[in-house]
C-alpha positions in Angstrom: 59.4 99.9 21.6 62.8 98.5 23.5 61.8 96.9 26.4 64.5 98.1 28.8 64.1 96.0 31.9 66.0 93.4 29.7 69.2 95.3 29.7 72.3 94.7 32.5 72.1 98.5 32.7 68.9 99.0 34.0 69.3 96.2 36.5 72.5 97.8 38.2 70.9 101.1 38.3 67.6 99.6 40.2 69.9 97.6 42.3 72.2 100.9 43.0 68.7 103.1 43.9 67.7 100.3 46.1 70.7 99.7 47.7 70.8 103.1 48.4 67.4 103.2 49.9 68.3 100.7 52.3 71.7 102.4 53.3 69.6 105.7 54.1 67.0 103.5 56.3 70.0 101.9 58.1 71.4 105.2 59.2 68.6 107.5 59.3 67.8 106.3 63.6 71.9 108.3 63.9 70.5 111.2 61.6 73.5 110.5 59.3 73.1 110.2 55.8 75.1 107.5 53.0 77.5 110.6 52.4 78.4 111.5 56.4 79.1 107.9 56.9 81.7 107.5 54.0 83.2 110.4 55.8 83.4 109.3 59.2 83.9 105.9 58.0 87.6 106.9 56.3 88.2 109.3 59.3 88.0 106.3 61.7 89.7 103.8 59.7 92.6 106.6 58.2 92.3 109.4 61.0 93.3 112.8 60.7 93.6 114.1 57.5 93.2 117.1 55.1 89.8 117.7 53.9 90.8 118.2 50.2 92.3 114.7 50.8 89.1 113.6 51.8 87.1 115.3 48.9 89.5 113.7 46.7 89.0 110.1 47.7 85.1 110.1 47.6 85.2 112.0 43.9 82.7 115.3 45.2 82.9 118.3 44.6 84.4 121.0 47.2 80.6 122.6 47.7 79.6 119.2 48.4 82.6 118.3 51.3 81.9 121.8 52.7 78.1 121.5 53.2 78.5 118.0 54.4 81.5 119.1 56.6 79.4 121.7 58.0 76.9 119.7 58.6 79.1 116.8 60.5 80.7 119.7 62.5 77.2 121.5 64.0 76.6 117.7 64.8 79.9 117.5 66.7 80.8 115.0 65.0 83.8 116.3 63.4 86.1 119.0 64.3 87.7 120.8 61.5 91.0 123.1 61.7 93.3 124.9 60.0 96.1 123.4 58.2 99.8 124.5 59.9 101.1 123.9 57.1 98.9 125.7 54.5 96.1 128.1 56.4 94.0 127.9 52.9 93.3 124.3 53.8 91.7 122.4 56.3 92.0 119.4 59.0 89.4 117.2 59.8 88.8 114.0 62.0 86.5 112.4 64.1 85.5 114.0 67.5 85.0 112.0 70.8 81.3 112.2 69.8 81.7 111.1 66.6 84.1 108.2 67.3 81.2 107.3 69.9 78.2 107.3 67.6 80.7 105.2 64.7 80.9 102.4 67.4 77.6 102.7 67.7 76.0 102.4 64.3 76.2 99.1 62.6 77.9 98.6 59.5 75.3 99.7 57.1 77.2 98.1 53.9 77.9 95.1 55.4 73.9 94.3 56.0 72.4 96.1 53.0 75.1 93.6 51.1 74.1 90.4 53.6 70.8 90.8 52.5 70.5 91.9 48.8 73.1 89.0 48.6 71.2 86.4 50.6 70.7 83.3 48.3 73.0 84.0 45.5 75.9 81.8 45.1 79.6 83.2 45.4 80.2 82.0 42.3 77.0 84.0 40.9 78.7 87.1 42.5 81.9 86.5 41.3 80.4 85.9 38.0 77.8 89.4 38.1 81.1 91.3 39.5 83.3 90.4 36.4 80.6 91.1 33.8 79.8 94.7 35.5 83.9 95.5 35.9 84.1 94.7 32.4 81.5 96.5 30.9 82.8 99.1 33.3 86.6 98.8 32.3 84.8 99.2 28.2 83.4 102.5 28.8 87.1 104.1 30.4 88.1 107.1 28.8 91.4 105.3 27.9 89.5 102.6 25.0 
């Protein structure tokens, strides 16, 4: 039997799972979860903006952006609004709460990467990052 745990793919899904672990424990003292922040975190930086927009950039589906709109919006920490231009869409961005509670919560990529990164030379990562965009690039539908 193949012993997996020697393949790159294994690896980078164990690091994703973890990684993701420690982004939920980072955020879960705000009650916001990996998905909520990448919303508020392009409403702050980007501002207003259609929510189909929004959907579009973090590649989910529309059930997905409305339950975690909905969610964000009970929260108050997004207000949502109809398009003027095109009623069968909608607006979102960051309320006063929500802008409060994003300059509030630390970055939780910035020390989940600090720390799974601690030790490893830059030329290590730069190294790790090639082989993975590679292997990526490989598997495009466009090969």
């Amino acid at each position: 039997m193949e012993d997996h745990s020697r393949h790159l793919g294994h690896w980078i899904k164990q690091y994703t799972l973890l990684v993701n672990r420690a982004l939920d424990k980072t955020l879960k003292p705000y009650d916001i979860g990996r998905s909520q922040w990448y919303i508020l975190y392009h409403l702050h930086h980007e501002g207003k903006m259609a929510q189909h927009q929004l959907q579009s950039i973090l590649h989910i589906e529309s059930a997905t952006i409305t339950n975690l709109m909905t969610a964000l919006v009970k929260k108050e920490l997004v207000k949502q609004t109809a398009d003027p231009n095109n009623k069968r869409y909608k607006v979102v961005q960051l309320t006063a709460k929500g802008e409060a509670l994003w300059q509030e919560m630390p970055d939780p990529l910035k020390l989940v990467r600090s720390r799974s990164l601690r030790g490893i030379s830059a030329e290590d990562i730069a190294t790790a990052r090639n082989v993975i965009m590679t292997a990526a690039h490989n598997l495009t539908d466009d090969k």
